[in-house]
C-alpha positions in Angstrom: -47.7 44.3 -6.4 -47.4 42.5 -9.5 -48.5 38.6 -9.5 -46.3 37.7 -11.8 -43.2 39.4 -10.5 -43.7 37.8 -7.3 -44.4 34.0 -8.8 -40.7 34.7 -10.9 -39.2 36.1 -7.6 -40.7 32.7 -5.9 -39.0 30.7 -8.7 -35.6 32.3 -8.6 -35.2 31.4 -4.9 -36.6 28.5 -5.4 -34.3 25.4 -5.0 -36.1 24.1 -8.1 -34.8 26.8 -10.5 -31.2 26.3 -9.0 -31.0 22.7 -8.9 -28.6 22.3 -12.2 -26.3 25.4 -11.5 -23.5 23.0 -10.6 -24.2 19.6 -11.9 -21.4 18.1 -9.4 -24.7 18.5 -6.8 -27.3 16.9 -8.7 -24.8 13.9 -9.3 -24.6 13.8 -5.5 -28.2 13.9 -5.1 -28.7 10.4 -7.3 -25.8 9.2 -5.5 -27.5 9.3 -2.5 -30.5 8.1 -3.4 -29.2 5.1 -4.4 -27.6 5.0 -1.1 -30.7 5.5 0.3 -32.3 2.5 -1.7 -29.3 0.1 -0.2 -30.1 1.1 3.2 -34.0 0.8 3.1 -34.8 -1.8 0.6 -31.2 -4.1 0.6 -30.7 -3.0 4.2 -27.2 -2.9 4.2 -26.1 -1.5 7.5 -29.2 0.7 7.7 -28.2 2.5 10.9 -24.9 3.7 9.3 -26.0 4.5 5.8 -29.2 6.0 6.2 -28.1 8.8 8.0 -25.1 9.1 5.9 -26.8 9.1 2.6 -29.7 11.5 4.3 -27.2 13.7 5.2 -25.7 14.0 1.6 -29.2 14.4 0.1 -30.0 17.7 2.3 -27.0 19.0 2.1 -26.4 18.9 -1.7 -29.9 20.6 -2.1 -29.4 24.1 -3.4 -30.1 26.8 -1.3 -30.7 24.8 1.8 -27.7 26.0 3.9 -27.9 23.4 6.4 -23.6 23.0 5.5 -21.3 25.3 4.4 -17.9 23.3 3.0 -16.2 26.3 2.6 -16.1 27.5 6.5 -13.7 24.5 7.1 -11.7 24.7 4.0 -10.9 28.6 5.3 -7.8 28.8 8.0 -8.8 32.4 8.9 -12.4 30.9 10.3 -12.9 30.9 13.8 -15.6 28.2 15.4 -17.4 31.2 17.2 -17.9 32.5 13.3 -19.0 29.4 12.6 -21.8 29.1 15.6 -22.6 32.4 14.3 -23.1 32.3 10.5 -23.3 28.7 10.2 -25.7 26.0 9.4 -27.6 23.8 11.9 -25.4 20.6 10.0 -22.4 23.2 10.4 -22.7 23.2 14.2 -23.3 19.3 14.7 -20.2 18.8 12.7 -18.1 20.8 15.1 -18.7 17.4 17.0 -16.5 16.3 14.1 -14.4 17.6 13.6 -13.3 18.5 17.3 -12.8 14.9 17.6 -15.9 14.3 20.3 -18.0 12.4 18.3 -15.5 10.1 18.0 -14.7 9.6 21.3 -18.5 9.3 22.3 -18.8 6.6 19.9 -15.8 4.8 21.2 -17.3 4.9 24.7 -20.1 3.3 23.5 -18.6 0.4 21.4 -16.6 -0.3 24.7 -19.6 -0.8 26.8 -21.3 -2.9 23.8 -18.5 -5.3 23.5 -17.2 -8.5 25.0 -13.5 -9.3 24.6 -14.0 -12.5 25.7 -13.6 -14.2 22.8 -10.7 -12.5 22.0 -9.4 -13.7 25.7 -10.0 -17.2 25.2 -8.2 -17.3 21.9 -5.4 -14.4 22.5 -4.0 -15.9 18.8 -7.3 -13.6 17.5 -5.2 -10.5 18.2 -2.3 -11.3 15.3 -5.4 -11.8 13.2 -6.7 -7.7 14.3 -3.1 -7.0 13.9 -3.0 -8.7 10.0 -6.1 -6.9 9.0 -4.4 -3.9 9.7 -1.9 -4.6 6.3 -4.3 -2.4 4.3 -3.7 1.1 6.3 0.1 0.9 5.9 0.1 -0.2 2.2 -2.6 2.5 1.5 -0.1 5.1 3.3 2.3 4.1 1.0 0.0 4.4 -2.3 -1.4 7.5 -1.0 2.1 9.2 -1.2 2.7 8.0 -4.2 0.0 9.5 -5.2 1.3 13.1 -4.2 -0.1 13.1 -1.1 1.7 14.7 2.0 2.6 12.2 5.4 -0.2 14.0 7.4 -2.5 13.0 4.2 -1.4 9.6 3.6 -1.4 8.3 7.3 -5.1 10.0 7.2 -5.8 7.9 3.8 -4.4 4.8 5.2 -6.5 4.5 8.4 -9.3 3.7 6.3 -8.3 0.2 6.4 -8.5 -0.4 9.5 -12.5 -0.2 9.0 -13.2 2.0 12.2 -14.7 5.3 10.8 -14.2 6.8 14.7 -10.7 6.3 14.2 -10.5 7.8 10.7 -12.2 10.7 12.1 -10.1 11.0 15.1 -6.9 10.9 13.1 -8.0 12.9 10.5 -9.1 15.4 12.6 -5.4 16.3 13.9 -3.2 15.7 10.6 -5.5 16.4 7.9 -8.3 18.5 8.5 -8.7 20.0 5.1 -9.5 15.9 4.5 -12.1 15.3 7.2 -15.3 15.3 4.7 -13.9 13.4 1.8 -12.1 10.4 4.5 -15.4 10.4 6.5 -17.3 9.7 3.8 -14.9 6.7 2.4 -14.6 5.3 5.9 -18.4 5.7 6.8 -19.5 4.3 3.5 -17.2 1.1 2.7 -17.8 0.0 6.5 -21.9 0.0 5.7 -20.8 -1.7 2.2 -18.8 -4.7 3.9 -21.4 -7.3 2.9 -20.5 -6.6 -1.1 -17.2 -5.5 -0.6 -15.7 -8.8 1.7 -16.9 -11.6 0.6 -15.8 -12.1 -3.1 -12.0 -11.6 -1.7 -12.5 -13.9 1.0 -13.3 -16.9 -1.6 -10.9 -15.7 -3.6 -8.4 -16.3 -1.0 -9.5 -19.4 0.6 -10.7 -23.0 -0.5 -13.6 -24.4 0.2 -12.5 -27.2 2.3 -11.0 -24.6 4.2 -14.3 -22.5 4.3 -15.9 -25.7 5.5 -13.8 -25.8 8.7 -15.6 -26.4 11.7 -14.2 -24.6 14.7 -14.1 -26.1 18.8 -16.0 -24.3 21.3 -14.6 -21.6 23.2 -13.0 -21.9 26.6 -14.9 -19.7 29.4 -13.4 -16.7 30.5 -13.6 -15.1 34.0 -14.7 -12.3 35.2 -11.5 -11.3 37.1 -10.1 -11.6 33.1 -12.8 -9.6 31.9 -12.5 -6.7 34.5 -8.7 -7.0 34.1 -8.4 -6.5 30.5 -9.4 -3.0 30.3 -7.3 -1.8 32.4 -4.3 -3.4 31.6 -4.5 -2.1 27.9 -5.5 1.3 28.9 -1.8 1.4 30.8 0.1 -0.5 28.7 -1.4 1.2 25.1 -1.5 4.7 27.4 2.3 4.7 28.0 3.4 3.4 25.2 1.1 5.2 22.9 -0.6 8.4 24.6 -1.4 9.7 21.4 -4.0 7.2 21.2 -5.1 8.2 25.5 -8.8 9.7 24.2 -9.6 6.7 21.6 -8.3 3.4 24.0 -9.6 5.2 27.4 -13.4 5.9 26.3 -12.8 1.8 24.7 -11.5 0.7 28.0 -13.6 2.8 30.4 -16.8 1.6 28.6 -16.1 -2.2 29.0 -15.1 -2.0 31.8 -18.4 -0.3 33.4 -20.0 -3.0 31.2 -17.5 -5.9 33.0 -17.6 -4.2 36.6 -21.4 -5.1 37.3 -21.4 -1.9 39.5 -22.6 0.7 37.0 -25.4 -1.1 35.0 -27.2 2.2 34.6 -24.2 4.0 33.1 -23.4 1.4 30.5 -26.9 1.0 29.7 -26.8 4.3 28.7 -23.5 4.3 27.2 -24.5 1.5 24.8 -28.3 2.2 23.6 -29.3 6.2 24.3 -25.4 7.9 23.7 -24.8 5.9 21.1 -27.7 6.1 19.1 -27.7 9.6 20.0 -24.0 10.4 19.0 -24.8 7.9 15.5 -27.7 9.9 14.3 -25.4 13.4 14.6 -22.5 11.9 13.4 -23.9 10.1 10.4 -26.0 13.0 9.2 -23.2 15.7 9.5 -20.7 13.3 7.5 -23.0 12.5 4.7 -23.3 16.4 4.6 -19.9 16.6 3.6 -20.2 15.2 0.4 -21.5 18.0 -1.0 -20.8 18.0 -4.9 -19.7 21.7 -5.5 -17.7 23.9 -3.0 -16.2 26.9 -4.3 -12.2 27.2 -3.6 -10.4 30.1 -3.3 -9.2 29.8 -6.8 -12.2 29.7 -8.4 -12.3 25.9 -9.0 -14.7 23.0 -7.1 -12.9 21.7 -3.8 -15.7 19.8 -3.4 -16.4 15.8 -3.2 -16.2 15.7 -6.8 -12.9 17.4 -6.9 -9.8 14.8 -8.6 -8.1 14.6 -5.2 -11.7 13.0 -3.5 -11.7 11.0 -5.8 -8.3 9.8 -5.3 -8.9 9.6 -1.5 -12.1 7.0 -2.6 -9.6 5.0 -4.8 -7.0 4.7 -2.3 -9.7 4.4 0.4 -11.3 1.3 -1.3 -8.1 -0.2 -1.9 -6.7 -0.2 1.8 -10.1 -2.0 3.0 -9.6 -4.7 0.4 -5.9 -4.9 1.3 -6.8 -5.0 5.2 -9.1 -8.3 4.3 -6.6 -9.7 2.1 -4.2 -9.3 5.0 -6.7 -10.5 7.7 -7.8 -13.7 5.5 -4.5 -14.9 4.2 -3.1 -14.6 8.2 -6.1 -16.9 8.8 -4.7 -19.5 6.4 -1.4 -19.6 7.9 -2.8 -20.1 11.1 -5.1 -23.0 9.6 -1.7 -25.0 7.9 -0.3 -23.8 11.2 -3.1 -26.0 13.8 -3.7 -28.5 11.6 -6.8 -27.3 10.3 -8.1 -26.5 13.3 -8.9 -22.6 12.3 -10.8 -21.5 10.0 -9.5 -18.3 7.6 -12.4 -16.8 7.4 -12.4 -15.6 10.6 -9.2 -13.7 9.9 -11.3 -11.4 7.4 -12.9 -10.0 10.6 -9.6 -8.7 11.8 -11.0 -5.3 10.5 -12.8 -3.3 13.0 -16.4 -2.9 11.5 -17.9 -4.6 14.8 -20.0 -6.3 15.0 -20.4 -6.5 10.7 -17.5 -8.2 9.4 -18.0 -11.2 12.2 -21.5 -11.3 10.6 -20.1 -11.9 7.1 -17.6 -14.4 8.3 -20.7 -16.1 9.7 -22.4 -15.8 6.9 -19.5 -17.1 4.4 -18.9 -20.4 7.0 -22.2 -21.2 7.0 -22.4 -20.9 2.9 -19.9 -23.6 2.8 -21.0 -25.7 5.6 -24.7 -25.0 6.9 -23.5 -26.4 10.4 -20.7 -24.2 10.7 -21.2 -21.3 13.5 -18.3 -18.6 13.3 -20.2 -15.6 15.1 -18.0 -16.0 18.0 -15.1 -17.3 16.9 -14.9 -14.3 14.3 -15.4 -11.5 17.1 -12.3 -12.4 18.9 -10.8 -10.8 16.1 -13.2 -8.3 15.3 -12.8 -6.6 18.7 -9.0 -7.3 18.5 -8.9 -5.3 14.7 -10.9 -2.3 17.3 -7.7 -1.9 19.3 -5.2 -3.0 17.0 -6.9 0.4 14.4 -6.6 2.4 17.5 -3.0 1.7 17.8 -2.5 1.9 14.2 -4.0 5.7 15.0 -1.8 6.3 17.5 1.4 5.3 15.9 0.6 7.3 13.0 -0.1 10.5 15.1 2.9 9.9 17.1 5.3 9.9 13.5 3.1 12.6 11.8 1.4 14.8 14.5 
């Protein structure tokens, strides 16, 4: 056997001698290591965009096949091919797109949050239902854009900040979407802490930034136990569209609110969670793979014109969904005399518990006495239902 015919085998299969075949990958790869640097050094949103941007590193690596784009973008594919021929990030993602992951994830945020500051100001859920502006304007760029209904209403969620829901959505009207929304959703929630806070001062003074809140009143427990299942009939029957998304919500708080399951809801909101966060953030970030061959011979991949598009529109329907959550929070401060602060209103969108964290943040810029944390989640957790909803409705026109 000849040395050096072995050593050139070794670098033609190497990943090394392939890494510039399609440059659209190695764009990728800087892309997420600079993602990568945001999470680790900046730390912002580590648990979200670490795994993301791992998962776009691995899978844009030639050679690897850990994901295979093109299995999804075939209709004649079955998922038993797929457990078959695929990639270990191939079959994780089948938690994707089957819409479990989502659901999972939903359970979990249900059994990590408490609507009771949402129940002691119950004007907090006009402010979730505000934020929600940016999915519906978006819907309406997006088919100016060329985009069909299925693919617009799929864009649009975006806004609503809740990358469960995109997926969910996504999942039943545009499939052929899944990797390039995921990735939008996924990565501007993580980025909230650059992307909000420049459009709330734009939109707000700072006297009014400066606005000290009163204290919440105390809610019951009867409330709390209450709540959960009155939205899971009401949003159920009026919605059922939206049954999987609001019923893990619901059924998680309310083993958290019961008391009578603590070992369940423990589990629900540490182990599952983190469990279901690691697969799901991995397998989306794997998505983004630079170059994917269509059947025409051209890239479908992420850095195909219409991605790009989807990250435009994507963008523009979070900012729109702030814009929409902070100016509601004005009218509501002419409206009590000053009494609300705005900059609670830019936690209508459902990043929980982030964008309360940047409306802390901001209050407390203008006015180091100011304490929004709580004040803010009563919309945060009402933007969470209200971007369900928004799901729902839009399945219910377009599915």
């Amino acid at each position: 056997m000849n040395i050096g015919n072995v050593l050139s085998s070794l670098w033609e299969e190497s990943g090394f001698a392939n890494l510039f075949v399609h440059w659209e990958n190695a764009v990728m790869i800087l892309i997420a290591c600079a993602l990568l640097y945001l999470a680790i050094v900046r730390q912002f949103e580590p648990l979200l965009l670490l795994c993301i941007s791992f998962g776009m590193l691995i899978a844009n690596l030639p050679l690897g096949g850990l994901m295979n784009m093109e299995f999804y973008q075939a209709t004649n594919i079955s998922y038993s091919q797929i457990l078959k021929e695929g990639g270990l990030l191939d079959i994780l993602y089948l938690g994707v797109k089957l819409g479990v992951y989502p659901c999972l994830i939903f359970l979990g945020i249900g059994a990590m949050t408490d609507f009771g500051p949402m129940l002691s100001r119950p004007s907090s859920m006009l402010l979730g239902a505000a934020a929600q502006l940016g999915v519906y304007c978006a819907f309406i760029l997006a088919v100016v854009f060329g985009f069909t209904g299925q693919e617009a209403a799929s864009i649009g969620i975006i806004g609503g900040a809740d990358g469960p829901t995109a997926l969910y959505l996504t999942s039943k009207l545009a499939p052929h979407l899944l990797g390039a929304i995921a990735v939008a959703a996924y990565s501007y929630m993580a980025l909230i802490p650059l992307i909000q806070p420049p459009i709330m001062r734009l939109f707000t003074t700072k006297k009014e930034r400066e606005t000290k809140m009163e204290q919440l009143r105390p809610v019951s427990k009867t409330e709390k136990v209450l709540f959960p299942i009155a939205v899971t009939l009401f949003t159920v029957l009026l919605l059922p569209s939206v049954a999987p998304l609001v019923g893990m919500l619901m059924l998680g708080n309310l083993m958290r609110e019961s008391g009578v399951v603590e070992r369940l809801s423990d589990v629900a909101q540490n182990a599952l969670i983190n469990i279901v966060t690691i697969f799901l953030g991995v397998t989306v970030g794997a998505t983004a793979i630079g170059y994917v061959p269509g059947a025409d011979g051209g890239n479908i991949g992420f850095l195909s014109p219409s991605t790009l598009k989807i990250i435009f529109l994507g963008l523009s329907a979070f900012m729109l969904s702030t814009v929409g959550g902070t100016l509601f929070g004005k009218l509501m401060y002419w409206a009590t005399g000053g009494k609300i602060n705005p900059l609670i209103g830019s936690a209508g969108v459902s990043a929980v518990p982030m964008a309360a964290r940047v409306s802390q943040v901001e209050g407390q810029k203008a006015n180091p006495s100011n304490f929004l944390l709580m004040h803010a989640m009563g919309p945060n957790v009402a933007g969470v239902i209200g971007s369900a909803i928004a799901a729902g409705f839009l399945l219910a026109v377009f599915g």
